[in-house]
VMD Tcl script that builds the backbone (N, CA, C; Angstrom):
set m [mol new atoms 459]
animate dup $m
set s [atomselect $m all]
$s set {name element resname resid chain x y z} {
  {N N UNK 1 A 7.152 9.014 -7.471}
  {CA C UNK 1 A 7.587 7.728 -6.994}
  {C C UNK 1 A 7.438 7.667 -5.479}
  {N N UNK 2 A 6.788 6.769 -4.710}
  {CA C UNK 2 A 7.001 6.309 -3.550}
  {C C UNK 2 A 8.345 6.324 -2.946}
  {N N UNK 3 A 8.729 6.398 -1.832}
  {CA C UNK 3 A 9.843 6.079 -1.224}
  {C C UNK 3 A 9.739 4.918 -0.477}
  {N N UNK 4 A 10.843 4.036 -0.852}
  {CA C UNK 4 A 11.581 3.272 -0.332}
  {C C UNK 4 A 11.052 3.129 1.101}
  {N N UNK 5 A 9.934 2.118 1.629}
  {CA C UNK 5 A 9.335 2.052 3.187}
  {C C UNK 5 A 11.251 1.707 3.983}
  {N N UNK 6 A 11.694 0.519 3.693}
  {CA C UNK 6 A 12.833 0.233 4.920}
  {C C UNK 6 A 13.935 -0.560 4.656}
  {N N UNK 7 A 14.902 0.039 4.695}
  {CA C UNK 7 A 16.457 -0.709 4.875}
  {C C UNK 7 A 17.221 -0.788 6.306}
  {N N UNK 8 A 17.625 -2.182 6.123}
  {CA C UNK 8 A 17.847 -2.199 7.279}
  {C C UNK 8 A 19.562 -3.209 7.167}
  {N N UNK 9 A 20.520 -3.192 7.790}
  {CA C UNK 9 A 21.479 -3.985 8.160}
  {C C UNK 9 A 21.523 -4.674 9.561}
  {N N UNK 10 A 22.266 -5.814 8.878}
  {CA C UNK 10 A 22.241 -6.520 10.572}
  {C C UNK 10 A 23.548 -7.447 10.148}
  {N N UNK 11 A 23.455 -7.884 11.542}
  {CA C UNK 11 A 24.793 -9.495 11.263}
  {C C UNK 11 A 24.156 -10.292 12.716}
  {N N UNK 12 A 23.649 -11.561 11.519}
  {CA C UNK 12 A 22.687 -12.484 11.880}
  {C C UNK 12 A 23.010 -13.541 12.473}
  {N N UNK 13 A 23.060 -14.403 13.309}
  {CA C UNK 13 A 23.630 -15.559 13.566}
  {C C UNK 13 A 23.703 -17.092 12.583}
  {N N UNK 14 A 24.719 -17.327 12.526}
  {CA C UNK 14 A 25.189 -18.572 11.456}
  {C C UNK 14 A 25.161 -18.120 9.834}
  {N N UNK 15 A 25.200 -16.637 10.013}
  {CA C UNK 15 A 26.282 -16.736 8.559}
  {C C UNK 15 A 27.706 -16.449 9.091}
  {N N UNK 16 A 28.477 -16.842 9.819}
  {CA C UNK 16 A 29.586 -17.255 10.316}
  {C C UNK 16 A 30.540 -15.256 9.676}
  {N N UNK 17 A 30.103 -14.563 10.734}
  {CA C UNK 17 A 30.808 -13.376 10.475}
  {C C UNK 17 A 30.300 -12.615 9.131}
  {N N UNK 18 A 29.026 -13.049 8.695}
  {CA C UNK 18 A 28.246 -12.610 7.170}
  {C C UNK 18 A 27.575 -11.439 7.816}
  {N N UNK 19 A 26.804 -10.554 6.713}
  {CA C UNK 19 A 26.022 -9.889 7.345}
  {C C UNK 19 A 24.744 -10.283 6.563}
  {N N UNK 20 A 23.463 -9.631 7.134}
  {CA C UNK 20 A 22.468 -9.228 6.627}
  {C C UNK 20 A 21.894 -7.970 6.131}
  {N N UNK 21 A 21.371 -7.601 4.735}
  {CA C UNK 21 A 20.602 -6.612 4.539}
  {C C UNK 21 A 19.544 -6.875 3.712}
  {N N UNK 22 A 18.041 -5.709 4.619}
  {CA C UNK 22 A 16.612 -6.216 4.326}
  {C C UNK 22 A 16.219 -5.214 3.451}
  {N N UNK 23 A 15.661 -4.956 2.171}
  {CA C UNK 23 A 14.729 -4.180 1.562}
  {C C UNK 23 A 13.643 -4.407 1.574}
  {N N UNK 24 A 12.730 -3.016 1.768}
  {CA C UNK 24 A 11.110 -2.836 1.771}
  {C C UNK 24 A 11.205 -2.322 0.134}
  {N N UNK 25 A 10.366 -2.519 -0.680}
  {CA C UNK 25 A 10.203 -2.095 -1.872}
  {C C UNK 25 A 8.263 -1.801 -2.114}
  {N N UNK 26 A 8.116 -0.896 -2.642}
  {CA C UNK 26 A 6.822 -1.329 -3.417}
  {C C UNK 26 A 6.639 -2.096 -4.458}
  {N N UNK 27 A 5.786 -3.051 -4.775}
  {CA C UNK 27 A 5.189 -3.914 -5.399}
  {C C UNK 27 A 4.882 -3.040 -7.136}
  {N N UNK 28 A 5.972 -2.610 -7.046}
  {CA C UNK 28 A 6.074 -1.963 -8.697}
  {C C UNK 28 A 7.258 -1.784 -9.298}
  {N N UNK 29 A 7.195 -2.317 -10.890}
  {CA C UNK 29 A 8.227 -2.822 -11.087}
  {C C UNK 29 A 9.280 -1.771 -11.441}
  {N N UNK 30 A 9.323 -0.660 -11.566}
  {CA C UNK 30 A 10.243 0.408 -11.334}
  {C C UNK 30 A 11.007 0.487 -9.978}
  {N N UNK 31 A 10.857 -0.363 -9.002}
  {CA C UNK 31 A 11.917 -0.492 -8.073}
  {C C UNK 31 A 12.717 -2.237 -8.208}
  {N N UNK 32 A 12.106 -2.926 -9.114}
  {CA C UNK 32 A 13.477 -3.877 -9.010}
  {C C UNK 32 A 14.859 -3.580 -9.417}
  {N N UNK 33 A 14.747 -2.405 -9.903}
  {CA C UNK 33 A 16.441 -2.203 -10.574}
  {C C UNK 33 A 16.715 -1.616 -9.178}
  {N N UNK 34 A 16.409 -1.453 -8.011}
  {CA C UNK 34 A 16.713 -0.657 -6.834}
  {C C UNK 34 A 17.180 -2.263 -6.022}
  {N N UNK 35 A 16.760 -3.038 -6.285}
  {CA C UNK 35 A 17.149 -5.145 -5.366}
  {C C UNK 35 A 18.359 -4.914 -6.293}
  {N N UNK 36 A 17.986 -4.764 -7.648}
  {CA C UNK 36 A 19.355 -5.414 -8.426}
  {C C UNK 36 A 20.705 -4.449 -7.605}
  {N N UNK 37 A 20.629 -2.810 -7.843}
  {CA C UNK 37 A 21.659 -2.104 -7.081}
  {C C UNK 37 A 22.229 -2.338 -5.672}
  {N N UNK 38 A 21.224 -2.946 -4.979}
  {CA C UNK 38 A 21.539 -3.506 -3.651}
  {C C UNK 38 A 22.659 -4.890 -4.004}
  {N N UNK 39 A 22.023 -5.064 -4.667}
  {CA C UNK 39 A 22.964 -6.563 -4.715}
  {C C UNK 39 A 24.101 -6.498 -4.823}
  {N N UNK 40 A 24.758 -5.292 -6.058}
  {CA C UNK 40 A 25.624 -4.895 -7.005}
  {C C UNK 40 A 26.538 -4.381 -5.902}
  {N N UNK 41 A 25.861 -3.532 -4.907}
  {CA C UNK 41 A 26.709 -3.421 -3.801}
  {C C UNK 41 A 27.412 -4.290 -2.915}
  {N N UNK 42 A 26.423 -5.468 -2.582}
  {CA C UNK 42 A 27.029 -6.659 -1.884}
  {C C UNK 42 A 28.118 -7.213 -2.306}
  {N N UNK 43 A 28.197 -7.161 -3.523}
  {CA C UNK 43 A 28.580 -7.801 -4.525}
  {C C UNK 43 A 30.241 -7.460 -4.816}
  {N N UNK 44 A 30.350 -5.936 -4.711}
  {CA C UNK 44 A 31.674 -5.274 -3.878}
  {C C UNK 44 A 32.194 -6.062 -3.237}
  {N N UNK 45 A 31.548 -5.474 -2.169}
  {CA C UNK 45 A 31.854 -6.136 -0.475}
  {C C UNK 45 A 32.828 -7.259 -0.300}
  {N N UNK 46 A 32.146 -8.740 -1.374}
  {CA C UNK 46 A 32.494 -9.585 -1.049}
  {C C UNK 46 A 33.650 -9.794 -2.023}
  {N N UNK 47 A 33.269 -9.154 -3.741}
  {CA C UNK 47 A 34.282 -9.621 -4.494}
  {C C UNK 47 A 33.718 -10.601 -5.849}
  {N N UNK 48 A 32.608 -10.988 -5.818}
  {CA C UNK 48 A 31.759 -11.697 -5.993}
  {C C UNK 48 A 32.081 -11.697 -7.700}
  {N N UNK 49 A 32.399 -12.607 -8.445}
  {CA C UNK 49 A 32.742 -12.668 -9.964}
  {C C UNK 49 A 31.309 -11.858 -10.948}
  {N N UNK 50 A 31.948 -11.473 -12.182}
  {CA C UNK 50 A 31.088 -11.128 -12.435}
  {C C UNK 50 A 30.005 -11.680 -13.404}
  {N N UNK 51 A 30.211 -13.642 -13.990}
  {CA C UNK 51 A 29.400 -14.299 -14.246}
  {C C UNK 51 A 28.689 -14.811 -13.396}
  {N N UNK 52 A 29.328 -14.817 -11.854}
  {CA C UNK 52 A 28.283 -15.260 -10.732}
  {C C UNK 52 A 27.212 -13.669 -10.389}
  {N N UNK 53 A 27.954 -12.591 -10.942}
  {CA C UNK 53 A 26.935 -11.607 -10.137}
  {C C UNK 53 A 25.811 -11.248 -11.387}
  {N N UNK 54 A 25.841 -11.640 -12.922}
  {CA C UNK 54 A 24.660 -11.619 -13.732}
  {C C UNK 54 A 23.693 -12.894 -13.648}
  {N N UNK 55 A 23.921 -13.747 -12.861}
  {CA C UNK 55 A 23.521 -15.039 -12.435}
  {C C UNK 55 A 22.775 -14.545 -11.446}
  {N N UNK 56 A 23.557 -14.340 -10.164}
  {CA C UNK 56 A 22.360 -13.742 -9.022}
  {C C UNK 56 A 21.333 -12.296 -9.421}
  {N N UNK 57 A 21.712 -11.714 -10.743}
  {CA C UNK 57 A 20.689 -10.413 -10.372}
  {C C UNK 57 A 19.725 -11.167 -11.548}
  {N N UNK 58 A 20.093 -11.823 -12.222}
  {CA C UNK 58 A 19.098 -12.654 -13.281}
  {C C UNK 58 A 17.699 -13.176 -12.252}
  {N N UNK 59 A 18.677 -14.230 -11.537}
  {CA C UNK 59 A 17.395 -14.692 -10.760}
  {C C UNK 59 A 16.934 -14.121 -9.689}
  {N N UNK 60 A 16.982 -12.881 -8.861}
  {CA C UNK 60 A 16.680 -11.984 -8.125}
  {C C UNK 60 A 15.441 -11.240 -8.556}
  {N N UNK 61 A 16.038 -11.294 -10.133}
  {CA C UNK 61 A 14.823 -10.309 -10.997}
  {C C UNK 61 A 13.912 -11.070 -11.525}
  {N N UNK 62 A 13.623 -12.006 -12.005}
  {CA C UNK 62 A 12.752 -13.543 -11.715}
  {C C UNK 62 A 11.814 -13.523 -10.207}
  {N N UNK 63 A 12.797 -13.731 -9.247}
  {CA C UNK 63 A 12.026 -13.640 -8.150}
  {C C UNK 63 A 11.046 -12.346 -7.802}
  {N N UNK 64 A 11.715 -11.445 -7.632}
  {CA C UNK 64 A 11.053 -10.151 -7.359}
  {C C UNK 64 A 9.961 -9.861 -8.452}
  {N N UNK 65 A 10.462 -9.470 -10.007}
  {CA C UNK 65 A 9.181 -9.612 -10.784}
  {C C UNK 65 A 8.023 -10.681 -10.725}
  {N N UNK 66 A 8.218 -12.023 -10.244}
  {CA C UNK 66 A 7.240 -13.138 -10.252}
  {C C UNK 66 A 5.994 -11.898 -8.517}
  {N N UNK 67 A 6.734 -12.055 -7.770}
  {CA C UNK 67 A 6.049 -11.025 -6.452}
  {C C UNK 67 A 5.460 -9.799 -7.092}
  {N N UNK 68 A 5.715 -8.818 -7.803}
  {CA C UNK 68 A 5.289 -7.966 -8.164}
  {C C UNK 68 A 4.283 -7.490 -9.540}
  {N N UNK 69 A 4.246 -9.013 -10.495}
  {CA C UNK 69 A 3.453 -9.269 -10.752}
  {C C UNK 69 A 2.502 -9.661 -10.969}
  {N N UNK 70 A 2.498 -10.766 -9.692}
  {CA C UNK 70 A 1.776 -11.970 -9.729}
  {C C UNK 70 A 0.847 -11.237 -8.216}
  {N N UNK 71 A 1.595 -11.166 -6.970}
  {CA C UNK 71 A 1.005 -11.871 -5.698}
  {C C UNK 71 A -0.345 -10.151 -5.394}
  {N N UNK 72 A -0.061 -9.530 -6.081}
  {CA C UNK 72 A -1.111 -8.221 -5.642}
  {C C UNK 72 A -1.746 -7.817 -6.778}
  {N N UNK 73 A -2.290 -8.779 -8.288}
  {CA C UNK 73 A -2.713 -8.446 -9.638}
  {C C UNK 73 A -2.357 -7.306 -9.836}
  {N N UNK 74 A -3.439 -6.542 -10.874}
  {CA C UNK 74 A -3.030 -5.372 -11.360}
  {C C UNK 74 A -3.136 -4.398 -10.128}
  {N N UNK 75 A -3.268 -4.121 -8.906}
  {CA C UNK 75 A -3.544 -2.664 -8.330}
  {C C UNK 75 A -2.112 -2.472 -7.918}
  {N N UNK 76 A -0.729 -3.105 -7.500}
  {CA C UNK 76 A 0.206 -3.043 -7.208}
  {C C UNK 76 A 0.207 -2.155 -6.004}
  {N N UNK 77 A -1.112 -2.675 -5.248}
  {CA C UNK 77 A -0.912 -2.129 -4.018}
  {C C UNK 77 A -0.391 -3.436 -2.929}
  {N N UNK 78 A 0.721 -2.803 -2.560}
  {CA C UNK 78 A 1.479 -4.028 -1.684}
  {C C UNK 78 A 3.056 -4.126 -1.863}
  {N N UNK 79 A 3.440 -4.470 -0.552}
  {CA C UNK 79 A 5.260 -4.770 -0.837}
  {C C UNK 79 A 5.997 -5.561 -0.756}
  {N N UNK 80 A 7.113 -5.824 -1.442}
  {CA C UNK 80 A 8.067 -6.556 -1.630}
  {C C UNK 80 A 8.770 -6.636 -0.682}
  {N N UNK 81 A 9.907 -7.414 0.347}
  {CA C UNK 81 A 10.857 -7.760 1.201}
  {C C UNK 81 A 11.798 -8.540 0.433}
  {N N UNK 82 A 13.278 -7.835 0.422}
  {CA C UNK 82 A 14.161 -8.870 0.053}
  {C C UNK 82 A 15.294 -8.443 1.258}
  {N N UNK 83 A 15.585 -9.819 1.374}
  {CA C UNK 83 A 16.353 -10.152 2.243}
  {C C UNK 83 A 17.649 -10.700 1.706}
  {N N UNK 84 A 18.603 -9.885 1.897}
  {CA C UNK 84 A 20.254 -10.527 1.313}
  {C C UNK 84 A 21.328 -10.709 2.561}
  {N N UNK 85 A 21.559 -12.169 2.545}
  {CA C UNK 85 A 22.728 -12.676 4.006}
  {C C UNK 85 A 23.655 -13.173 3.086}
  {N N UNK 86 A 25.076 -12.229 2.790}
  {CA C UNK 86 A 26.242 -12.361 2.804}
  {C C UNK 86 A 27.111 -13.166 3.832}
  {N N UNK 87 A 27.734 -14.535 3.320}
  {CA C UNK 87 A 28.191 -15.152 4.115}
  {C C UNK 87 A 29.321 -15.300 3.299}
  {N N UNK 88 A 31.375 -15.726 4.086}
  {CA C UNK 88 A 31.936 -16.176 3.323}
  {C C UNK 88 A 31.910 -17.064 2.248}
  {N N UNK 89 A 31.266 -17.708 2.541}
  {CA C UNK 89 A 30.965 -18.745 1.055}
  {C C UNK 89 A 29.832 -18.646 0.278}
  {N N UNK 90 A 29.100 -18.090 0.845}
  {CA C UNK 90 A 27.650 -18.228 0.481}
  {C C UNK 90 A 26.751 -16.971 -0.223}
  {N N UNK 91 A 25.882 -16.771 -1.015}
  {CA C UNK 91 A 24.919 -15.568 -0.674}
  {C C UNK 91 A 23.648 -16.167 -0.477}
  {N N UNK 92 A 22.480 -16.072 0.179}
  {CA C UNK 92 A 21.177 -16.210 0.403}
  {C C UNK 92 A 20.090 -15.199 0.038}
  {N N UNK 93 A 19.840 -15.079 -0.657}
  {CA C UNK 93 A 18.376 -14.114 -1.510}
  {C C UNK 93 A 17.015 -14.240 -0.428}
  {N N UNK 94 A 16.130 -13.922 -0.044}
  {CA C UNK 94 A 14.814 -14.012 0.379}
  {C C UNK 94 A 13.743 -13.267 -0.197}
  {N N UNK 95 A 12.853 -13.406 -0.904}
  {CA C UNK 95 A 11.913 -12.881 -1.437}
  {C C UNK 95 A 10.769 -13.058 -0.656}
  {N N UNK 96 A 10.159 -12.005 -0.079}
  {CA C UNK 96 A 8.961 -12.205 0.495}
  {C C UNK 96 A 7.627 -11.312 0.087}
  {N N UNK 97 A 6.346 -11.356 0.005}
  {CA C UNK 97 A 5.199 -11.137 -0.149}
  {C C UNK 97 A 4.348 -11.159 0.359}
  {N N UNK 98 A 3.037 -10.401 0.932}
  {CA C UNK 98 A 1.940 -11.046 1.370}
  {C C UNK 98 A 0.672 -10.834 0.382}
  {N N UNK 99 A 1.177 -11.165 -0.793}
  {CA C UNK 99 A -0.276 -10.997 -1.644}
  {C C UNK 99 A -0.518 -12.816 -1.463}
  {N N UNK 100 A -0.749 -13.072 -3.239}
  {CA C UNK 100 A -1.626 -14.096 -3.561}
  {C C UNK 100 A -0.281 -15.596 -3.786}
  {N N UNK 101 A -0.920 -16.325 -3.190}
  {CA C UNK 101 A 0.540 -17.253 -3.058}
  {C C UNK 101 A 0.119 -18.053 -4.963}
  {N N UNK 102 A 1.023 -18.879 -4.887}
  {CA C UNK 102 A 0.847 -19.081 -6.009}
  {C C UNK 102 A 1.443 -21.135 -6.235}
  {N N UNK 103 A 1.513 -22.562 -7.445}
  {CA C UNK 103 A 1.633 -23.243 -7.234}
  {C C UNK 103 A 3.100 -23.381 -7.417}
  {N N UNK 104 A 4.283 -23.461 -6.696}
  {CA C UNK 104 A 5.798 -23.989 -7.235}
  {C C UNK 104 A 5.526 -24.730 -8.223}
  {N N UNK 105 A 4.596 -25.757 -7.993}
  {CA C UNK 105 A 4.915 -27.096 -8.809}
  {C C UNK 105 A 5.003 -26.870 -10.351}
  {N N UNK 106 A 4.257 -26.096 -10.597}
  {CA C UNK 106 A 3.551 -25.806 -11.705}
  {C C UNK 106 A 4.629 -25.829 -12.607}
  {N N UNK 107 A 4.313 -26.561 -13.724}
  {CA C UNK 107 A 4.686 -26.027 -14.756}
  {C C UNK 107 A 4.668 -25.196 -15.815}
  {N N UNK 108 A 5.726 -24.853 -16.730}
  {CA C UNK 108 A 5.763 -23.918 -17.465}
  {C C UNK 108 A 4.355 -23.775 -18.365}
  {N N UNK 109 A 3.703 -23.307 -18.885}
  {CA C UNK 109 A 3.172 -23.837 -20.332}
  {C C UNK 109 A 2.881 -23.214 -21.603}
  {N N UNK 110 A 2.274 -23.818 -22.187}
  {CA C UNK 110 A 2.507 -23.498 -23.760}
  {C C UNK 110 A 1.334 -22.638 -24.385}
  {N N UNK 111 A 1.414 -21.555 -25.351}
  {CA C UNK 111 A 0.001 -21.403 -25.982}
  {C C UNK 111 A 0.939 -21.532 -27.848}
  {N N UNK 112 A -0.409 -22.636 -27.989}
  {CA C UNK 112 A 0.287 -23.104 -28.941}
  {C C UNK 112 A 1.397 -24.124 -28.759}
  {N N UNK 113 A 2.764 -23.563 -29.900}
  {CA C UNK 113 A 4.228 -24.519 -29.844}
  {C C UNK 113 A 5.193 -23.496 -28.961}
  {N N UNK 114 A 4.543 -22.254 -28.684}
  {CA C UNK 114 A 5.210 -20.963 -28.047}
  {C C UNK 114 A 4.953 -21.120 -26.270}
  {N N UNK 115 A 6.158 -20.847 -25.790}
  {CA C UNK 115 A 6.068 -21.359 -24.349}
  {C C UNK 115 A 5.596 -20.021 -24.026}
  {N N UNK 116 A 4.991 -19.902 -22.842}
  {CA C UNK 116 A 4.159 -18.876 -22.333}
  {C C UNK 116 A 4.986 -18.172 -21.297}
  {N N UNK 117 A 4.763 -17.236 -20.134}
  {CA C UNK 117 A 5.888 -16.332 -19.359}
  {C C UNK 117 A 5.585 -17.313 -17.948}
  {N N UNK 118 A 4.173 -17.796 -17.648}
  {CA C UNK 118 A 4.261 -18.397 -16.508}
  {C C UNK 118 A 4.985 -19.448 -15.978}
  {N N UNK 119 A 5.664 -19.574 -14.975}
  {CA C UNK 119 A 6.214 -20.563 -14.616}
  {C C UNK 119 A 7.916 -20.879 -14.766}
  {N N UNK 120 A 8.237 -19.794 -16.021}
  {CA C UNK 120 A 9.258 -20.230 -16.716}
  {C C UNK 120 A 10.580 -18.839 -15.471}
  {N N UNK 121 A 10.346 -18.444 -14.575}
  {CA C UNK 121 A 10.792 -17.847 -13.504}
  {C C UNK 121 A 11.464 -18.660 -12.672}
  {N N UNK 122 A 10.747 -19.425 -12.155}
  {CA C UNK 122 A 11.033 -20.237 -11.101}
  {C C UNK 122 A 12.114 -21.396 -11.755}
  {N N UNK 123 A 11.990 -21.473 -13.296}
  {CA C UNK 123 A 12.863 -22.955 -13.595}
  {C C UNK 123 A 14.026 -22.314 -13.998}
  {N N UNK 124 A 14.001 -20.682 -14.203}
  {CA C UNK 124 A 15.244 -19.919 -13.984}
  {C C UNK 124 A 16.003 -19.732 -13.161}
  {N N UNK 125 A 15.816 -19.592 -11.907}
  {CA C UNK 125 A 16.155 -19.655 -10.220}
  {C C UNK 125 A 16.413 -20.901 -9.867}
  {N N UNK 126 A 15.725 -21.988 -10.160}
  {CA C UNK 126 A 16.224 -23.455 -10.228}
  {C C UNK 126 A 17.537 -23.714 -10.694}
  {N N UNK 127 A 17.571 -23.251 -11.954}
  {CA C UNK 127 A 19.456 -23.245 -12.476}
  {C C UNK 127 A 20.301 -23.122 -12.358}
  {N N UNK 128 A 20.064 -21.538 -11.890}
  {CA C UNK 128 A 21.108 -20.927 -11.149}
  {C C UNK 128 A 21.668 -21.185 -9.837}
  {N N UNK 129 A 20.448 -21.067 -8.671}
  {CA C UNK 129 A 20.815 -21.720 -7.298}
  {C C UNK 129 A 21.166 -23.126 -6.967}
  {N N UNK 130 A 22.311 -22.655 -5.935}
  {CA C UNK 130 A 23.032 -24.146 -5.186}
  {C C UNK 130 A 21.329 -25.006 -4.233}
  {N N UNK 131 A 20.411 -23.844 -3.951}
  {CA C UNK 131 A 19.569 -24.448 -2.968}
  {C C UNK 131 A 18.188 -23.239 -3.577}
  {N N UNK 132 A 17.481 -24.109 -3.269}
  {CA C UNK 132 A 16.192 -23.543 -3.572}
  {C C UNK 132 A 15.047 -23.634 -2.324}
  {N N UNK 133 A 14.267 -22.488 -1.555}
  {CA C UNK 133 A 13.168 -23.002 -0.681}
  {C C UNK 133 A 11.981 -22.455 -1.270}
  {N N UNK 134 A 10.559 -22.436 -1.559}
  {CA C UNK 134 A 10.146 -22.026 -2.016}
  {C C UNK 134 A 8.231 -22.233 -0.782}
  {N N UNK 135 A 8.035 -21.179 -0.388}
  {CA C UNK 135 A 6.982 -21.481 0.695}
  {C C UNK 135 A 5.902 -20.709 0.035}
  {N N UNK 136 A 4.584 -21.562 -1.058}
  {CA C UNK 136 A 3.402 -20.551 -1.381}
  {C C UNK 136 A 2.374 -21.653 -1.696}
  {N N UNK 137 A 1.179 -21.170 -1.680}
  {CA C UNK 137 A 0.130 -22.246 -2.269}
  {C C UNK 137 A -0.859 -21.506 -2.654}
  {N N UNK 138 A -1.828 -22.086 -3.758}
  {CA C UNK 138 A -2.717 -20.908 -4.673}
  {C C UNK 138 A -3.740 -21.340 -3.231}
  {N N UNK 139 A -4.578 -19.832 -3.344}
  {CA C UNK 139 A -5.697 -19.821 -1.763}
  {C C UNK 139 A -5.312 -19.423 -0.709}
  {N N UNK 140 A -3.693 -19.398 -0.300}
  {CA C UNK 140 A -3.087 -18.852 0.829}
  {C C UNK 140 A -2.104 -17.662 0.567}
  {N N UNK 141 A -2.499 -16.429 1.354}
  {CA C UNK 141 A -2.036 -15.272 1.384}
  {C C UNK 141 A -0.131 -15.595 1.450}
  {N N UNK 142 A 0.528 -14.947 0.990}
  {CA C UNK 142 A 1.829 -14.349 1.124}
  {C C UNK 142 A 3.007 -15.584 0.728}
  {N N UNK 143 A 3.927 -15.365 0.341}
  {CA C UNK 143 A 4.775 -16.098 -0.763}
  {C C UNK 143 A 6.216 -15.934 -0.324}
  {N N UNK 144 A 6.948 -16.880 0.092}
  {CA C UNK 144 A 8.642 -16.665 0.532}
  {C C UNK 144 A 9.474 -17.620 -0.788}
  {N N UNK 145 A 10.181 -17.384 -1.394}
  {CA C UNK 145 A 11.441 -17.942 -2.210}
  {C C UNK 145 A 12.607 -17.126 -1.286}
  {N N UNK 146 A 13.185 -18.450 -1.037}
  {CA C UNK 146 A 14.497 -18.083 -0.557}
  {C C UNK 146 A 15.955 -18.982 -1.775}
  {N N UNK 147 A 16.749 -18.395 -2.436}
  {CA C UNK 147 A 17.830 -19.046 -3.060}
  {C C UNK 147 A 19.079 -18.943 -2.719}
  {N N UNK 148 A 20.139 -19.836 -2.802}
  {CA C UNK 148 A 21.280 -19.674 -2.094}
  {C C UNK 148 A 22.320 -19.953 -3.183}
  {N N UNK 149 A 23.318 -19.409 -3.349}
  {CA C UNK 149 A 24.547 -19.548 -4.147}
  {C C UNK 149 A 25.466 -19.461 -3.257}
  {N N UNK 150 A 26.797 -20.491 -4.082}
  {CA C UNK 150 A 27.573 -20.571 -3.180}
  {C C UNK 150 A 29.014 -20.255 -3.577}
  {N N UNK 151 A 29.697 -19.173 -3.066}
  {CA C UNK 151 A 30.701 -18.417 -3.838}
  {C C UNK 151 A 32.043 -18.874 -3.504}
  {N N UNK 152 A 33.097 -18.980 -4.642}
  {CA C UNK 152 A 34.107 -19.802 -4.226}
  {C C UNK 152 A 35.126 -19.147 -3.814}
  {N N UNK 153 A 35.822 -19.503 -2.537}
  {CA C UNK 153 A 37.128 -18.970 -2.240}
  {C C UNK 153 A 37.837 -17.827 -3.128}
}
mol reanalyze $m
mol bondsrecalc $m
mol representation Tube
mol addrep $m
């Protein structure tokens, strides 16, 4: 197994006393259960319920698998960035990439009456998150989803 390129902590301006922490991952899917454990930790920290915390690692793992399968095809040469800003109310996810961007718009679709795996990621992360940003386009290198949940008192 590769090691883990970079972790990093910080406390960022305007998550109002939140912090930040960044993971480097490789672009293989034997390290998303390593985003999900990160989270699980945050997740401590703050207190975070535990139908809201199978909610955020649901769509974390959506995000990150959509990057690691999609933006570098089969050679899975290339890495993942996730970015987690713990704020009192808030959590913020960042998924970043520099492979193959890909269309948001897109919809799910079908082969056959059987819905297919593409697309059906993103309308998962849609559900779940209070806020959705989503920065990619097919033809242009590298891919950001950022999602935000918002945790209650």
């Amino acid at each position: 197994m590769e090691p883990v390129n970079d972790v990093a902590t910080s406390h960022r301006p305007g998550l109002e006393g939140g912090r930040s922490v960044s993971l480097r991952i490789p672009a293989r899917a034997e390290y998303i259960t390593l985003c999900r454990l990160a989270l699980t930790g945050l997740g401590q920290v703050r207190g975070i319920g535990d139908d809201t915390m199978a909610d955020l690692k649901l769509a974390l793992t959506e995000a990150v698998s959509n990057s690691v399968r999609h933006a570098y095809g089969t050679s899975g040469n290339g890495h993942v960035d996730v970015t987690y800003e713990l704020g009192h109310d808030r959590i913020g996810i960042e998924v970043f990439d520099d492979g193959e961007g890909f269309d948001p718009d897109e919809a799910p679709s079908f082969e056959g009456d059987q819905l297919s795996e593409g697309g059906l990621g993103i309308a998962i992360i849609r559900s779940i998150a209070d806020e959705l940003e989503i920065d990619s386009a097919p033809g242009r290198r590298g891919s950001r989803l950022r999602f935000v949940k918002r945790l209650s008192s």
